[in-house]
TORKEBA-861281 format. One record per residue: x, y, z of N, C-alpha, C in turn; chain; residue in one letter. Coordinates in steps of 0.2 Angstrom, whole numbers, plus 5000, padded with zeros to 4 digits. Example, Ala and Ser with C-alpha at 12.3 -4.5 7.8 and 13.67 -1.06 7.14 Angstrom:
BEGIN
    nc1    nc2    nc3   cac1   cac2   cac3    cc1    cc2    cc3   unit   code
   5066   4972   5039   5062   4978   5039   5066   4984   5039      A      A
   5064   4989   5035   5068   4995   5036   5064   5000   5039      A      S
***
This chain:
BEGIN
    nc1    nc2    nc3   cac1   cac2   cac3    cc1    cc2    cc3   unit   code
   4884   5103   4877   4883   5095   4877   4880   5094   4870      A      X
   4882   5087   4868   4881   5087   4861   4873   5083   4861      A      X
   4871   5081   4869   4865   5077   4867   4858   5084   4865      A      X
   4856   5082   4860   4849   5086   4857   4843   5087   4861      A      X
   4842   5082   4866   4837   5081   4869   4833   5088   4875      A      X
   4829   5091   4874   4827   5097   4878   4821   5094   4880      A      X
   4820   5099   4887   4817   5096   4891   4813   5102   4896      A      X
   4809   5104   4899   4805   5106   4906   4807   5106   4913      A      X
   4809   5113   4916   4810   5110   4922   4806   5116   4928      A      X
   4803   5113   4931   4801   5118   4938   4801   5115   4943      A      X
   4806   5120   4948   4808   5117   4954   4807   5126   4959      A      X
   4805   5121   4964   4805   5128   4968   4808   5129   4971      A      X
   4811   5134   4974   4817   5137   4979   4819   5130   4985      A      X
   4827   5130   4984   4830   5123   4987   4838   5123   4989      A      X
   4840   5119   4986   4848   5117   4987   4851   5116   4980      A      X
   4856   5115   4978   4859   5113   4973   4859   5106   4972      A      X
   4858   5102   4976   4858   5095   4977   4851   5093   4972      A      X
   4844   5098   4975   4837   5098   4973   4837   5099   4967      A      X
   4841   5103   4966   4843   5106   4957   4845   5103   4954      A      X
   4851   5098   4956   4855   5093   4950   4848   5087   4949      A      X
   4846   5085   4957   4841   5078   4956   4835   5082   4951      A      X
   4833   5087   4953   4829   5091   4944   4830   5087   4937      A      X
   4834   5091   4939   4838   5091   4931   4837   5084   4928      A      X
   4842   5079   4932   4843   5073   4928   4836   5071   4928      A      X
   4834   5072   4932   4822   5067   4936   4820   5071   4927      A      X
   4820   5075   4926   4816   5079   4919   4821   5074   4915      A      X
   4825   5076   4913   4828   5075   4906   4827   5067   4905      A      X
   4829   5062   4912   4825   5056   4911   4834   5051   4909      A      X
   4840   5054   4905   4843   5051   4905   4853   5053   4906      A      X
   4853   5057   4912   4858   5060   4912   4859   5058   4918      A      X
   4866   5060   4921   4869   5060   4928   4873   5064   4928      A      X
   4871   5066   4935   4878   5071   4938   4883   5066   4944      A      X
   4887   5072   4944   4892   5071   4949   4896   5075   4951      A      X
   4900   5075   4957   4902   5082   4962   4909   5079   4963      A      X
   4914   5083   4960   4923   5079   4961   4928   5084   4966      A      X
   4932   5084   4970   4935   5088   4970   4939   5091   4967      A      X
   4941   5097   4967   4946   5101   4960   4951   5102   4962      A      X
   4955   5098   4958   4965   5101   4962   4966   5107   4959      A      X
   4968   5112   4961   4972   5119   4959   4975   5117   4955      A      X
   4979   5120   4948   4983   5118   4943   4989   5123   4947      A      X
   4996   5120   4947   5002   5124   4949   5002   5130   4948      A      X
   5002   5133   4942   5001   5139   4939   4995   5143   4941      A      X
   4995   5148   4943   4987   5151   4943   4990   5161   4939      A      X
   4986   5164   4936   4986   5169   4937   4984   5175   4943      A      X
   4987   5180   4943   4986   5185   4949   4978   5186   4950      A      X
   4974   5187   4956   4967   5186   4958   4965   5180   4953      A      X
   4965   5175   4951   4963   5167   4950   4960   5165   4957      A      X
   4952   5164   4957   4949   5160   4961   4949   5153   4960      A      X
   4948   5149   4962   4948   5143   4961   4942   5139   4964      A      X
   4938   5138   4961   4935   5133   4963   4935   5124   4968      A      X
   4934   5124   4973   4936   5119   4975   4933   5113   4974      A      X
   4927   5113   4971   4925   5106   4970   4923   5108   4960      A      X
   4918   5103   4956   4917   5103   4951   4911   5098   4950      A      X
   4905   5102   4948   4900   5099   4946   4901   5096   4940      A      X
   4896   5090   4939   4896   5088   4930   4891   5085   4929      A      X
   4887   5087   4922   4882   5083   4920   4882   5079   4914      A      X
   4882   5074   4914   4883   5069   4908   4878   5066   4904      A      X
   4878   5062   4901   4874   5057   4896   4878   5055   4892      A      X
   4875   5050   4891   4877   5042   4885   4880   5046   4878      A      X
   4878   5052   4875   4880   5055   4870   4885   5059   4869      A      X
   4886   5061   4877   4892   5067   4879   4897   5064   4883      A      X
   4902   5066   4883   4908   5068   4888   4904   5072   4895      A      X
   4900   5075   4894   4899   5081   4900   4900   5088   4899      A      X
   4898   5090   4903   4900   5098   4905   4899   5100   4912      A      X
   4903   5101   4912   4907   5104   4921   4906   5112   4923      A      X
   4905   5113   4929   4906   5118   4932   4910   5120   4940      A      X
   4913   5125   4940   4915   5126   4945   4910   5128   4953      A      X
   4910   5124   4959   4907   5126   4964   4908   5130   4969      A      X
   4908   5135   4973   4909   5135   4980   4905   5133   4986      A      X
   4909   5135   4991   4904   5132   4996   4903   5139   5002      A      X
   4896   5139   5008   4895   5144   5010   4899   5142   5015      A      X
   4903   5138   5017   4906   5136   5025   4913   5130   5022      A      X
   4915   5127   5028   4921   5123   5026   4918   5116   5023      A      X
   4922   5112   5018   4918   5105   5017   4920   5102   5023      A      X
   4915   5098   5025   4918   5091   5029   4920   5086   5027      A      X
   4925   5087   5023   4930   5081   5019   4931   5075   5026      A      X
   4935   5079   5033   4936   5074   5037   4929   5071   5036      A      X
   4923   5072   5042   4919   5067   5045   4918   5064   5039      A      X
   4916   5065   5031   4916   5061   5025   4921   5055   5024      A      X
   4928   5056   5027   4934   5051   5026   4933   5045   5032      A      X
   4930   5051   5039   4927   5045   5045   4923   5038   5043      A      X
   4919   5043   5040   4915   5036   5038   4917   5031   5035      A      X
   4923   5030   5030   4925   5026   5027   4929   5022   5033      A      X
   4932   5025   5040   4937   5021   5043   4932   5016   5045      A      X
   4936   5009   5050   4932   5005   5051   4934   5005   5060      A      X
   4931   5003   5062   4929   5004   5070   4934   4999   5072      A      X
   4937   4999   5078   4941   4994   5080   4936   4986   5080      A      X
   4942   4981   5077   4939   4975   5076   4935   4971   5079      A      X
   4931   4967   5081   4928   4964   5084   4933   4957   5085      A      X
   4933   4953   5089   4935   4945   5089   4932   4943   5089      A      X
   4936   4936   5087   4932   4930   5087   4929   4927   5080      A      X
   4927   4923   5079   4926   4921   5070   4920   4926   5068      A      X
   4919   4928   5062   4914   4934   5059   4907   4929   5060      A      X
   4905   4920   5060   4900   4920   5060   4898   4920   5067      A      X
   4901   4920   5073   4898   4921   5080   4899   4927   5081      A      X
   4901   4933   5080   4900   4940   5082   4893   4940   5081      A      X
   4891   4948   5085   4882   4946   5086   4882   4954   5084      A      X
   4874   4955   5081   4874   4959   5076   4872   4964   5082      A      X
   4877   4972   5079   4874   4976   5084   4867   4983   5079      A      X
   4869   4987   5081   4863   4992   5077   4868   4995   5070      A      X
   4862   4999   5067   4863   5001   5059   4870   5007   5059      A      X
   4872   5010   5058   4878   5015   5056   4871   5022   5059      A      X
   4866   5021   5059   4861   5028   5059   4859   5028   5066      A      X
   4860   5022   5072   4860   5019   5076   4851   5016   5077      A      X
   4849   5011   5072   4843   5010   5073   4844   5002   5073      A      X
   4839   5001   5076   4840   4991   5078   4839   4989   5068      A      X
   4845   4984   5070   4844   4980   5061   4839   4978   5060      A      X
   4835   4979   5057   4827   4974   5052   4828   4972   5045      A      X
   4830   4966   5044   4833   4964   5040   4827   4958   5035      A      X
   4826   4963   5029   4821   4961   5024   4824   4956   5020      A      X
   4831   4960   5017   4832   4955   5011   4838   4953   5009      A      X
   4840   4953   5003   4849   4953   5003   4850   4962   5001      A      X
   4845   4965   5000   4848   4974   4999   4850   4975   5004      A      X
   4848   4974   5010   4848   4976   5020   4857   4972   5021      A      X
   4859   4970   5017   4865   4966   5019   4873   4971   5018      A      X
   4870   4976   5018   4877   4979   5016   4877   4985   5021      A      X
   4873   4984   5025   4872   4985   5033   4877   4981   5037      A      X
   4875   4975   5036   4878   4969   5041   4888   4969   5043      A      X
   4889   4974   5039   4895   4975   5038   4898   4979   5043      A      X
   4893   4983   5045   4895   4988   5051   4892   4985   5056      A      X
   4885   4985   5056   4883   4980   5062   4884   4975   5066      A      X
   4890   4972   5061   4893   4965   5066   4899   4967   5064      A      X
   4903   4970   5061   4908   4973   5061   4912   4967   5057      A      X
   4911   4967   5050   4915   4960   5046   4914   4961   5041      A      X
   4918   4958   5035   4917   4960   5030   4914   4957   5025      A      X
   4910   4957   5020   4905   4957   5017   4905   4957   5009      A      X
   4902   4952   5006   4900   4954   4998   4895   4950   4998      A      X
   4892   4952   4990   4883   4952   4990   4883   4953   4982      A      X
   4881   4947   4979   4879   4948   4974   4871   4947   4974      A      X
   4867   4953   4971   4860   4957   4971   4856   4954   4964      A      X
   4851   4951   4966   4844   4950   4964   4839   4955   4963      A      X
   4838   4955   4958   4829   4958   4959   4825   4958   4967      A      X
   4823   4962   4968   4820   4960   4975   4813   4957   4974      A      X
   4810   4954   4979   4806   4952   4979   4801   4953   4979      A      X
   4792   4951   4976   4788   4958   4976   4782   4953   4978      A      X
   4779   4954   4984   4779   4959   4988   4786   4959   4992      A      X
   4790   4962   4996   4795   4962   4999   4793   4959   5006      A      X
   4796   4952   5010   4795   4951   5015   4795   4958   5022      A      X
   4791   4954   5027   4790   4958   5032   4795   4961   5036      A      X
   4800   4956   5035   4807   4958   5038   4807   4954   5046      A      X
   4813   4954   5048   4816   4951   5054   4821   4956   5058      A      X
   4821   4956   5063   4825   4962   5067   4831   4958   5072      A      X
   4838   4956   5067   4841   4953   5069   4848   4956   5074      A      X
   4847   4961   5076   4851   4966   5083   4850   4962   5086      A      X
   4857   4958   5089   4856   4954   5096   4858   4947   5092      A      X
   4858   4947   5088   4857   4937   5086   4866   4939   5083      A      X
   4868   4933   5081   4874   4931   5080   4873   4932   5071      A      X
   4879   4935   5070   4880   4935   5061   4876   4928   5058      A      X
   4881   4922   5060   4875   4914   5057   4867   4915   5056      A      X
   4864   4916   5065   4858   4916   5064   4855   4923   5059      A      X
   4857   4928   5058   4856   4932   5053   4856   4929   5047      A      X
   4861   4928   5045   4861   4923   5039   4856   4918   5037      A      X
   4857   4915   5043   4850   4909   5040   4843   4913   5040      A      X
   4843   4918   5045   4835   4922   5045   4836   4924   5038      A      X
   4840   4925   5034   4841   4930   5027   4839   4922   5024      A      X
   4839   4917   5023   4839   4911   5019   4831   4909   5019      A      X
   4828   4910   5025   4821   4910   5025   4818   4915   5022      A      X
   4819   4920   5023   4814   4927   5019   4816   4926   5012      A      X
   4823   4924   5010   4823   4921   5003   4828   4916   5002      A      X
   4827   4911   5002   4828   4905   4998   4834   4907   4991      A      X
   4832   4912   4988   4836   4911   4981   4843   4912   4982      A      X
   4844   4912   4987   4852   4916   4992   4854   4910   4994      A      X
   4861   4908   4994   4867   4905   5000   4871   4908   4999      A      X
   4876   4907   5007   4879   4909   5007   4885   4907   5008      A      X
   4892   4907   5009   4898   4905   5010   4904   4909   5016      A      X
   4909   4905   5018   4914   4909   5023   4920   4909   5019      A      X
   4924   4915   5016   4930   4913   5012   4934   4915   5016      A      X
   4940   4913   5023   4944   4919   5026   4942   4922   5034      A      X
   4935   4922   5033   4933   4928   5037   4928   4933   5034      A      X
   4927   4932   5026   4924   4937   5022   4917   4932   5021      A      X
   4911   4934   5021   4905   4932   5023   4903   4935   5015      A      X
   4899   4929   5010   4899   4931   5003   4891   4928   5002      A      X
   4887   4933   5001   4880   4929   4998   4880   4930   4990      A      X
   4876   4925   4989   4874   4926   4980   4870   4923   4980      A      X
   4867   4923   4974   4861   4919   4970   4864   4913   4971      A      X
   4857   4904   4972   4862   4899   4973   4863   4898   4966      A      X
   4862   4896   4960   4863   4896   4954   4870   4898   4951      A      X
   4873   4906   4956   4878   4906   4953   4885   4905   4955      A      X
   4884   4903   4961   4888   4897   4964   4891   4894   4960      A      X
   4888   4891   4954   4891   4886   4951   4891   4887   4942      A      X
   4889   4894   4942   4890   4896   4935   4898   4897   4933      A      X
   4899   4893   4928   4909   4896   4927   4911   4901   4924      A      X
   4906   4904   4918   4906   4909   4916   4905   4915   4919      A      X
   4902   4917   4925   4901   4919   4929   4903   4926   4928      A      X
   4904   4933   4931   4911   4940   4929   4912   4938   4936      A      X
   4911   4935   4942   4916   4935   4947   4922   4931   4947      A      X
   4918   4925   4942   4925   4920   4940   4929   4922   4935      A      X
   4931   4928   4932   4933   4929   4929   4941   4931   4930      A      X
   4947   4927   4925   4951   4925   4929   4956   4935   4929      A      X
   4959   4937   4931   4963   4944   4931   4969   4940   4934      A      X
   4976   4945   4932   4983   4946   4938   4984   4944   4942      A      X
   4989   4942   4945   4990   4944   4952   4990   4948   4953      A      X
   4989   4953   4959   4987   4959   4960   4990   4959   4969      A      X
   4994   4968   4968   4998   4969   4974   4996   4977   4975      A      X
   4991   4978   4979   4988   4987   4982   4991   4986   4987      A      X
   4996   4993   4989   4999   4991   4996   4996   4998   4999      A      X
   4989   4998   5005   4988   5004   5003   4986   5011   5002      A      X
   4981   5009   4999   4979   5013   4993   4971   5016   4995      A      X
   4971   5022   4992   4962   5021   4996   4956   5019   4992      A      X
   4951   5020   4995   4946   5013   4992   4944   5018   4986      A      X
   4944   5023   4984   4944   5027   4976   4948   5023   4970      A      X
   4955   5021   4974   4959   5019   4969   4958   5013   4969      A      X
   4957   5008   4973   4957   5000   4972   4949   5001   4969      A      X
   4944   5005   4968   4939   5005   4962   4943   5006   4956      A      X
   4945   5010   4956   4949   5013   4947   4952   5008   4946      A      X
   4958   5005   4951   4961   4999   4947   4957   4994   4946      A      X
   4952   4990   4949   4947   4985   4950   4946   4990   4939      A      X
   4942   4994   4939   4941   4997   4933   4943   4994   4928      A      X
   4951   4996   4929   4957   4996   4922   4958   4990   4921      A      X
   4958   4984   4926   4957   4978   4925   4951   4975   4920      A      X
   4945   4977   4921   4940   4975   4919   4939   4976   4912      A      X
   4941   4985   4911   4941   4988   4904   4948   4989   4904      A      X
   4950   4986   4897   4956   4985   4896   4958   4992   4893      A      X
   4954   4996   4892   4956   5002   4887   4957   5007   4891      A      X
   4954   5007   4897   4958   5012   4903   4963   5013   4905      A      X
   4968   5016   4906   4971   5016   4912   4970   5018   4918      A      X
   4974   5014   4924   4973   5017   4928   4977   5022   4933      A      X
   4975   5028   4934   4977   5033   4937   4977   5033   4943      A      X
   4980   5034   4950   4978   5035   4954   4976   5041   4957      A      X
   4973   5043   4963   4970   5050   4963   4975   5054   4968      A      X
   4975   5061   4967   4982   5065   4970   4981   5062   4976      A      X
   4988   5063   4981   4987   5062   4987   4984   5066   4992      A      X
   4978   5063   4995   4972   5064   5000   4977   5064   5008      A      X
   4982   5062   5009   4986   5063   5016   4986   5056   5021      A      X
   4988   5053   5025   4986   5047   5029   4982   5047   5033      A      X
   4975   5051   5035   4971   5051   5035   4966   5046   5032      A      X
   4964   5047   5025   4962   5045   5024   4961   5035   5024      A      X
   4957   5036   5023   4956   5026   5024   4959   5023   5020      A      X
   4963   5018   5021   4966   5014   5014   4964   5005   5015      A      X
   4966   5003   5009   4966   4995   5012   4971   4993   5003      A      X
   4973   4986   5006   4978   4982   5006   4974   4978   5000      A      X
   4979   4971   4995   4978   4968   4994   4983   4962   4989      A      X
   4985   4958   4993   4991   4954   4987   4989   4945   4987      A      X
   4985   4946   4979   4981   4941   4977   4986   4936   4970      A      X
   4985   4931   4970   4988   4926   4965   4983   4926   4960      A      X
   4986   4926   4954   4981   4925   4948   4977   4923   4948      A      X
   4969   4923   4947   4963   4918   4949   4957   4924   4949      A      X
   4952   4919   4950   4945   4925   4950   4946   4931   4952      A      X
   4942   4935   4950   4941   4942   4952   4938   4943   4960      A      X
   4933   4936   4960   4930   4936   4966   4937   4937   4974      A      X
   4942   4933   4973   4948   4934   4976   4949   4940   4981      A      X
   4951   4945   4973   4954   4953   4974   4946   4956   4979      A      X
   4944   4958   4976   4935   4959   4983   4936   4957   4987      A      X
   4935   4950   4988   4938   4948   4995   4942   4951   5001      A      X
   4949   4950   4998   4954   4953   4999   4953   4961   5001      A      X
   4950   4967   4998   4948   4973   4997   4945   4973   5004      A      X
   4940   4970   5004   4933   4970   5011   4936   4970   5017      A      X
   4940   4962   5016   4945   4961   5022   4951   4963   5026      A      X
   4954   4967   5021   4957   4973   5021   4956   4978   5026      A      X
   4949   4981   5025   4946   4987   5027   4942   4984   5034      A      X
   4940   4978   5033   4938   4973   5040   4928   4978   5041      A      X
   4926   4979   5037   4917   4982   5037   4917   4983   5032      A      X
   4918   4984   5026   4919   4985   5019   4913   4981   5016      A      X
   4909   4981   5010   4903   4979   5009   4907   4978   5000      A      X
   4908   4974   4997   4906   4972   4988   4901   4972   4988      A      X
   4897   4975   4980   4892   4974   4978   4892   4971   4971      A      X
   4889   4966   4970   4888   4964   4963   4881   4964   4959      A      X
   4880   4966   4954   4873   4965   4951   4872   4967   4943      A      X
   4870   4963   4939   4868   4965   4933   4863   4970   4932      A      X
   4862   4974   4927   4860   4980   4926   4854   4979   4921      A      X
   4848   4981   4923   4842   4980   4916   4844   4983   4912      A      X
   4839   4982   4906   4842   4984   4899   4841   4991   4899      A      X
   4837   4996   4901   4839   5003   4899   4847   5005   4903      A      X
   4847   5004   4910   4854   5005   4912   4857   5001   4909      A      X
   4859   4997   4904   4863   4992   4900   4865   4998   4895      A      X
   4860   5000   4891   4859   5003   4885   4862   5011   4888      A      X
   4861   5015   4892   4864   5022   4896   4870   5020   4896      A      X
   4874   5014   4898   4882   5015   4901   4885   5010   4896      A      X
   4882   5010   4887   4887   5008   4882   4884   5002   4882      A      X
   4881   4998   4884   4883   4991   4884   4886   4986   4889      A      X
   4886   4992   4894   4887   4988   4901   4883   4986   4904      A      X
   4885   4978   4905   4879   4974   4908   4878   4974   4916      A      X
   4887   4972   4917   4887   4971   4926   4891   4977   4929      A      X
   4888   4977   4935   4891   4983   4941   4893   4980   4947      A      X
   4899   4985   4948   4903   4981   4953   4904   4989   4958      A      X
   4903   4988   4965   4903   4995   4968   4906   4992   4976      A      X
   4910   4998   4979   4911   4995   4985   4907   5001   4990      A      X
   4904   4996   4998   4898   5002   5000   4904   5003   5007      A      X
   4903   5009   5010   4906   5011   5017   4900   5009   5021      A      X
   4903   5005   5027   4899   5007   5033   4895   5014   5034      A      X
   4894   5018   5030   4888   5024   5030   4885   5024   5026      A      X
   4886   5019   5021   4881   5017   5014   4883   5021   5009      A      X
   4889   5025   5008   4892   5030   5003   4896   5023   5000      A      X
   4894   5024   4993   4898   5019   4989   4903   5022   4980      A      X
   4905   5018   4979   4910   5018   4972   4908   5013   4969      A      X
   4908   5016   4964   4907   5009   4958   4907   5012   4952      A      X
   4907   5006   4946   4906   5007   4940   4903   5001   4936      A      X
   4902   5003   4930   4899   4996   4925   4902   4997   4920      A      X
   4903   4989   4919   4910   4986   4912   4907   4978   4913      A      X
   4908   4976   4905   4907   4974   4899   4905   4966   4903      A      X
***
């Protein structure tokens, strides 16, 4: 890697997991990632293959990669599980009544971070543009049992800086302020846009290549029908739209929206906003552009 920076590391006997969080926790400005690795067609005679690929990057580097193995089978399925969505709930998304967390613990609902819970737990779809949180952090409210509305208005009392809206079906909180900002990145106008399909990897990457025009977007190989997909065919108009559409699609589906402080601003180029989508397990995709 071409970044110069060296650094200190002592870690006691652990996991590879505990290793990589080392790593970047020492160096202070670097991140990993775990991809998995498609065999190239061609292999030579005894060619092993690693099936996944580790990588450690920073603002200076491209990365450097390596190959992994595993001591057992991955659990790619129960991984894909988590992305499906539970049969639908009826009835309008603000009268469903909140059930328990994805971990099965009663919902205690502090802020707007506790919101991208609400997606599984009343089983609806959801977006969320994120504030700094509050400090000291309210005590919180244990809304299992109450209806999506009264959830909402309990989220409007613990903070104020929040309202929300119904667009469809899809339940959208944001700062009230930016409601009405025009310049806004959710109001920013994109395509029309047709995803027949696709899985939520690729409706991030394309959401990407929109955003950064110097990308292309690539689709990821085929994962098989299995995996969880979702839909999307939107008329030229805000970006907020396409999301919508994406969440709704998947019917538990979480958007996340949120500006990024200045040292994350300064690590990812000068990327100010992040846009991420979270599964009912709290596994999420995202990226930051301009």
């Amino acid at each position: 890697m071409r970044d110069p920076k060296r650094f200190s590391l002592d870690l006691p006997p652990g996991t590879i997991l505990d290793a990589l969080n080392g790593i970047v926790r020492a160096h202070g400005q670097l991140a990993w990632s775990l991809e998995p690795n498609a065999p190239p067609t061609a292999l030579a005679p005894g060619t092993v293959v690693s099936p996944f690929m580790i990588f450690v990057s920073s603002h200076a580097s491209n990365g450097h990669g390596m190959g992994v193995h595993l001591d057992r089978e991955p659990r790619v399925a129960e991984l894909f599980a988590s992305w499906r969505p539970r049969p639908a709930s009826s009835g309008p998304v603000l009268d469903r009544v909140v059930g328990r967390k994805y971990n099965g613990d009663a919902f205690v609902l502090h802020g707007a971070y506790d919101l991208r819970d609400l997606a599984f737990a009343a089983q609806i779809p959801i977006g969320v543009e994120l504030l700094p949180p509050p400090n000291p952090a309210p005590r919180g409210v244990r809304v299992t049992g109450l209806t999506v509305r009264d959830a909402l208005m309990a989220l409007m009392a613990l903070d104020p800086r929040y309202d929300w809206r119904e667009f469809d079906g899809v339940i959208v909180v944001r700062p009230v302020l930016a409601w009405a900002e025009p310049e806004h990145p959710l109001s920013r106008e994109i395509p029309a846009v047709r995803l027949d399909q696709v899985t939520v990897a690729d409706a991030v990457s394309f959401q990407h290549s929109l955003l950064e025009p110097r990308l292309k977007y690539a689709p990821e190989r085929d994962r098989g029908p299995e995996v969880p997909r979702v839909s999307a065919d939107v008329p030229r108009g805000p970006l907020l739209l396409l999301l919508n559409a994406l969440a709704r699609s998947h019917g538990q589906l979480c958007w996340i929206y949120e500006e990024l402080n200045d040292r994350d601003t300064q690590f990812f180029g000068g990327r100010r906003h992040q846009l991420s989508l979270q599964a009912p397990s709290g596994e999420g995709l995202g990226f930051a552009f301009r």
